[in-house]
N, C-alpha and C positions, 0 to 999 in steps of 0.2 A: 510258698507256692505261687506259681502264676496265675490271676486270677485271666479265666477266657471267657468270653459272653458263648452262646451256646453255638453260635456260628462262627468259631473259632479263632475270634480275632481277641489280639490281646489287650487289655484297657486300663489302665488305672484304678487303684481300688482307694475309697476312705479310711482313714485310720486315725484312729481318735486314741488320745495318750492322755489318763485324769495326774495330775499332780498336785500334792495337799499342802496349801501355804501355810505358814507359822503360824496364822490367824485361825488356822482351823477349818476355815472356806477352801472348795476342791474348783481348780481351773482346769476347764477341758483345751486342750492340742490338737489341731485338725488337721491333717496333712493328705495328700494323695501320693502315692509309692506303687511302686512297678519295677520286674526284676527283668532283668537284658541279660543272657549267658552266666546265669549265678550272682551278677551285683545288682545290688539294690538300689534305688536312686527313688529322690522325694521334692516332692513340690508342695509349696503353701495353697496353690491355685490348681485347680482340676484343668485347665485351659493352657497353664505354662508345662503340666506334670506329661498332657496327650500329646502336645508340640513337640517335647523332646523324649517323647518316645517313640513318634512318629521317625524322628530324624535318627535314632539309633536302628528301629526296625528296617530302614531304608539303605544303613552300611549296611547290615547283615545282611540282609538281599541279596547284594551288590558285592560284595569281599567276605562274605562266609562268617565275620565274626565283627562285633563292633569293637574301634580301639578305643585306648584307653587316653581319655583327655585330661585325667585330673593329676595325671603321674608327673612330680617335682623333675627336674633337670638330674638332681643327686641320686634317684633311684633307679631313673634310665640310664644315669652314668655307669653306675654299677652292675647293671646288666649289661650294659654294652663292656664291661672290663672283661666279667666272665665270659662271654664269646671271644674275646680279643684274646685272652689268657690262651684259649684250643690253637691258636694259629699265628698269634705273632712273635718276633724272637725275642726272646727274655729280655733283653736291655732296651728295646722297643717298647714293648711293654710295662717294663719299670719306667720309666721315663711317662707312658700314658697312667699309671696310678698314681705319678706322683702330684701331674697335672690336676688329675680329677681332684682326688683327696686334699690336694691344698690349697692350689691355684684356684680353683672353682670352687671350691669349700665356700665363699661368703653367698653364692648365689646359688645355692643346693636347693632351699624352697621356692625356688622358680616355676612356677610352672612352665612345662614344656613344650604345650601346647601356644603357650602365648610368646612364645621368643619370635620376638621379631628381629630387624638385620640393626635395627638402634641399638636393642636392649644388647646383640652380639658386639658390636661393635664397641659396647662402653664396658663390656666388658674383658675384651680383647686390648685396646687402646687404651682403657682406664687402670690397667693391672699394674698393681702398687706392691712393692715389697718392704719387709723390715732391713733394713743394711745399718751396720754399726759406723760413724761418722763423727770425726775430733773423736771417739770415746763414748758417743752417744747413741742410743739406736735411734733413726727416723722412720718412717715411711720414706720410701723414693718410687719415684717412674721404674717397673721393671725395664729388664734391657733388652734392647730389638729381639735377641736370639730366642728369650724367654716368651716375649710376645709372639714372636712367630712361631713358636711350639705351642701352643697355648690355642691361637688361631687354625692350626693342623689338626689340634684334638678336638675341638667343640665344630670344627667342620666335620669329621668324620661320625660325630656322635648324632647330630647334626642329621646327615647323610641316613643313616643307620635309623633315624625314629619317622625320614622320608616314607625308608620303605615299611618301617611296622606302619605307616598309617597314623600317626600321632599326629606329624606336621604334613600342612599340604604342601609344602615348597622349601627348600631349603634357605631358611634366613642370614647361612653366612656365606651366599652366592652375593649377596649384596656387600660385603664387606672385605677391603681389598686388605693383603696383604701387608702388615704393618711396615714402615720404615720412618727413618729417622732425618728430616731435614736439618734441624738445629743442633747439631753435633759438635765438638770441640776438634782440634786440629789431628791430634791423635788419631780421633775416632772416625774421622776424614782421611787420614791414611791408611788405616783398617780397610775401611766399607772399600775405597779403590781400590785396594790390594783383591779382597773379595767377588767385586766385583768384573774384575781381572782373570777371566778365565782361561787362560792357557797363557804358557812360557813364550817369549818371542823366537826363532827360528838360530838369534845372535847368542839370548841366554840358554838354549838349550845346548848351546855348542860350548859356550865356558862352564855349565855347570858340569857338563863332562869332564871337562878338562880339570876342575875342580878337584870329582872325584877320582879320576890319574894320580890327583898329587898325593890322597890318602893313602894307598896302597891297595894288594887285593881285594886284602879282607875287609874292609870297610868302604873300599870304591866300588865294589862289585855290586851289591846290593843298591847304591845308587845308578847303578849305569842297567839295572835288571828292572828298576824302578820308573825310568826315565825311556826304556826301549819297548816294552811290553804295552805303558797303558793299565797294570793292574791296580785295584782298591789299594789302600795302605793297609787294612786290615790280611787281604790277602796274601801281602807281598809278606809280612812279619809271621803268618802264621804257615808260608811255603811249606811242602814236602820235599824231601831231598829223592824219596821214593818216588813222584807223580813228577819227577826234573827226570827226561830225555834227550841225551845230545848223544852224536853221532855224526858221522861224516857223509855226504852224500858229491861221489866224483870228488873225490880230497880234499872237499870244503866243507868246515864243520856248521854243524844246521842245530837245532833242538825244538823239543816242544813240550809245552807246561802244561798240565790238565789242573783244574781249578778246581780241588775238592774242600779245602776249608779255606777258615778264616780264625786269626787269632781275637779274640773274646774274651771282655772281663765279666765273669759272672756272677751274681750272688747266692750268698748263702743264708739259711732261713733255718727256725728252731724246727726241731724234729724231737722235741722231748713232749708235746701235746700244746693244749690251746693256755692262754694265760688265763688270771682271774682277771676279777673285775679291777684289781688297780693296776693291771696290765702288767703281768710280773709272771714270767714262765716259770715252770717247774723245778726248770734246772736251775734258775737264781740269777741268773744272768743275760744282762741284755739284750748286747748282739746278738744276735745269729750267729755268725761263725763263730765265738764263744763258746754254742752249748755244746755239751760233750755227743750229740745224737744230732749233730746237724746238717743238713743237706740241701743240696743244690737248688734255687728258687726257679726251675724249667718246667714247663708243660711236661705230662705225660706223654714218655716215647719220644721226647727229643733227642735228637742224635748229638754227641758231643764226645771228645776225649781231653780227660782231664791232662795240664801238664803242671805246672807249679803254681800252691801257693791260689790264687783267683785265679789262675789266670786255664784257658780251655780253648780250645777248638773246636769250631764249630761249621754248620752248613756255610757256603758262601750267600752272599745276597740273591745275585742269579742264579740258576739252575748248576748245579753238581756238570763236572766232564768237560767244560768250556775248557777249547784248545788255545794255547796261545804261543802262537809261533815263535821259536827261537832265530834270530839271524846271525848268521855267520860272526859278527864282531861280538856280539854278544855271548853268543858260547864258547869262543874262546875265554872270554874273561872268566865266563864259569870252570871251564875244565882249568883252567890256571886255579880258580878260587878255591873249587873241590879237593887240587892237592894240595896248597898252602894249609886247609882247615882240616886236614886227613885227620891230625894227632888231636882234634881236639874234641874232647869230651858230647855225645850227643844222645842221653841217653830217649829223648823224644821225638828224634828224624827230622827236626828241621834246617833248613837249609839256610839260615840266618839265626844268630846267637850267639850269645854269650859265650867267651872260653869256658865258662863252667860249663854250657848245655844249656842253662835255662834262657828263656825266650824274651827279645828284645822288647820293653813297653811301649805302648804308641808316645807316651811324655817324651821320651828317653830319645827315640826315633824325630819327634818332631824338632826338639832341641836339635840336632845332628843335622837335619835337613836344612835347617834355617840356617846355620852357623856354615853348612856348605855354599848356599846360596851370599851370605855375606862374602864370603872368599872368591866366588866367582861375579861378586860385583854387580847382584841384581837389585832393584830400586824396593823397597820396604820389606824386606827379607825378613823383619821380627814379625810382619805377618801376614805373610805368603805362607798356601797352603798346599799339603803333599797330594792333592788331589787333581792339584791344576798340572799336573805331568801325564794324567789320564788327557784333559784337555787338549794337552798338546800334542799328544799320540794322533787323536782323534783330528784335531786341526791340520796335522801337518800330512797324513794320509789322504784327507780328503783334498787339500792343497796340491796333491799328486795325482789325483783322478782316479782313485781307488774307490769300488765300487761301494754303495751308503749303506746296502746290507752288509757286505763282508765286514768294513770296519766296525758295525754294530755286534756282529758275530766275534767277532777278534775283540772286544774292549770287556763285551757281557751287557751293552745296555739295554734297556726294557723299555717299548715305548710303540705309540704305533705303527708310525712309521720304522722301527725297526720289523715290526709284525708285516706289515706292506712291503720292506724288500727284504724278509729274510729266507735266508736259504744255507744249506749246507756245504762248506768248504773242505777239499782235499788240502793233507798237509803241504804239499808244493805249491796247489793256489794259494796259500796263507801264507805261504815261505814268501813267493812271490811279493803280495802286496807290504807285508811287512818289509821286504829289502827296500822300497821305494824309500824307507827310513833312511838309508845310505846316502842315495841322491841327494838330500834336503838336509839332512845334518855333516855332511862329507864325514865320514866317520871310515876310520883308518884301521887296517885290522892292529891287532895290537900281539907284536909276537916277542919275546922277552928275546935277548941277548942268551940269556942261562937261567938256569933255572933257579937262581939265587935273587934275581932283580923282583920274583914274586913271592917275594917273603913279607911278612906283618910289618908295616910301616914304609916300606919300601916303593918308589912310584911304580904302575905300568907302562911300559915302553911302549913306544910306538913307532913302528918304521916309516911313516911318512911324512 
């Protein structure tokens, strides 16, 4: 109970605890205690016990409820997983459990009220792994990637105990984004590759020419990749159903609607909870092992399965993003669609394997790079499929095409996309996307016969 004086204010009450020592003599325990929305809280001194329950009664005043100051870092982690579990996408989310539960595992009993932007910082910057080395395991420096994921999550968590009221200011506003000055030569040609965001206007024009010399079937999807601006996860999880081409005045045109993305998912035991030495029912470790296993997704995520891990799922941005086909490009498609007539699809994608199943991002990033080496670009072992969005976007805006349209046309999310966006007709998007022609001179590509668009074979070009 809460003790209240008769004019209704709340007060600290004595409370005396006897405990009887070995000796047979009883010591008396004096404390003062007072309860705040069901917890209890205790003081040795009547003067420190009124002080801070003056200063809880003064939030609840003020925000309805007092927060909670004494909660470790590791149990607000965990509350903050289960919210994040409702709405973020399963490999995001893996990726954030796995952060919490290991990475942050040695500073769990942190209290989280006292994180300041040091105690972040040494532990973003100080983050140490086991790696095996000659044979040996060490400790070593995690690596930038790991640190900057790591730095993502304890900001967000961060973020998150702002607004419950825990912390009064965000302590990893103070702490900049990790990076790596003292790198080896390697890892110096990494970071500027990385750093490297979009293709030059010279390599997007060999890397073209590159994928000519593949053939259709396997230049197509780099010339879809390299014209568009889409995700790599978009581009391998295509629909052959949501691809539009058509001729408009005798000139073929098209247009992509962006409804997935290919996804690797996990799988998780469905035969009940383990015991205490962590050992499911079914007998068997893994997850996709047990004979009752199922998909590790929030309730009511949208997804279709196709092989094996591997699924379809929402895109990043918003579902329906249109993205204009231009003329050289749907040609290569309507060429690609009849070379790849006969060949097996029983999942509708528009990229794939002869058998049907669906191309991996490993598998795809291998092929990228090896194209890139062929057409002669500068550290091609680690150049990324991303930077062909870059250069959509660099080379559109290098033509005076408007900053929302190419925002609308790419799917990026941002404020200034919020500030100029607006709704495009498929001819205004036709439109700015053709500016692609100008800037990359790109030649429509019309075969000789229809034999020169067979598997291995180059595309032709009339100019």
């Amino acid at each position: 109970m809460v003790r209240k004086a008769r004019n209704g204010i709340v007060y600290p009450y004595r409370v005396e605890r006897r405990k009887r020592l070995s000796d047979g003599t009883v010591k008396i325990y004096t404390s003062y205690e007072f309860k705040i929305d069901g917890k209890a809280y205790s003081r040795k001194k009547y003067a420190d016990a009124n002080k801070r329950l003056t200063e809880l009664l003064q939030e609840r005043a003020r925000f309805g409820s007092a927060n909670n100051s004494s909660i470790t870092l590791g149990a607000y982690a965990e509350q903050w997983l289960e919210r994040r579990e409702r709405d973020a996408d399963p490999k995001t989310f893996a990726n954030y459990r796995t952060i919490v539960r290991k990475h942050l595992l040695p500073y769990h009993r942190q209290k989280l009220a006292n994180l300041t932007s040091g105690a972040c910082d040494r532990i973003v910057n100080g983050l140490r792994i086991t790696k095996r080395v000659n044979g040996k395991e060490q400790r070593v420096k995690a690596s930038l990637s790991l640190r900057k994921q790591v730095h993502t999550t304890l900001n967000q968590i961060c973020k998150s105990a702002v607004s419950d009221r825990i912390l009064p200011t965000n302590p990893m506003g103070g702490v900049p984004t990790p990076k790596d000055k003292d790198v080896s030569l390697a890892d110096s040609r990494k970071n500027e590759a990385n750093e490297r965001t979009a293709f030059t206007v010279d390599e997007a024009r060999r890397i073209l020419k590159a994928a000519n010399d593949l053939g259709v079937r396997d230049g197509a999807k780099e010339w879809f990749r390299l014209c568009t601006g889409m995700r790599p996860g978009e581009i391998l999880g295509a629909s052959v159903q949501d691809l539009e081409l058509g001729r408009m005045n005798g000139v073929p045109y098209g247009e992509y609607t962006v409804n997935w993305k290919l996804e690797e998912l996990k799988k998780e035991h469905g035969c009940g909870e383990p015991d205490r030495r962590g050992v499911y029912p079914c007998g068997f470790k893994r997850g996709a092992a047990c004979p009752r296993w199922r998909w590790r997704i929030p309730d009511g995520f949208d997804m279709i399965e196709l092989a094996g891990r591997w699924c379809l799922t929402p895109p990043k941005s918003k579902r329906g993003r249109k993205v204009p086909i231009i003329p050289v490009l749907a040609q290569t498609l309507e060429a690609y669609l009849e070379a790849t007539g006969d060949m097996p699809n029983p999942y509708g994608l528009l990229f794939r394997h002869d058998d049907g199943t669906p191309i991996e991002p490993e598998e795809d990033i291998g092929n990228f790079r090896r194209l890139l080496e062929s057409a002669g670009v500068p550290n091609a072992e680690h150049r990324s499929r991303h930077e062909t969005r870059h250069t959509v976007v660099t080379i559109l805006m290098s033509m005076g095409v408007d900053y929302g349209l190419v925002e609308e046309i790419v799917g990026h999310s941002s404020r200034l996309m919020v500030e100029h966006y607006r709704h495009a007709g498929l001819q205004e998007r036709l439109t700015a996307m053709e500016t692609m022609n100008a800037a990359l001179d790109l030649k429509q590509l019309e075969p000789a016969d229809k034999r020169s668009w067979n598997a291995g074979e180059p595309l032709q070009s009339n100019g």
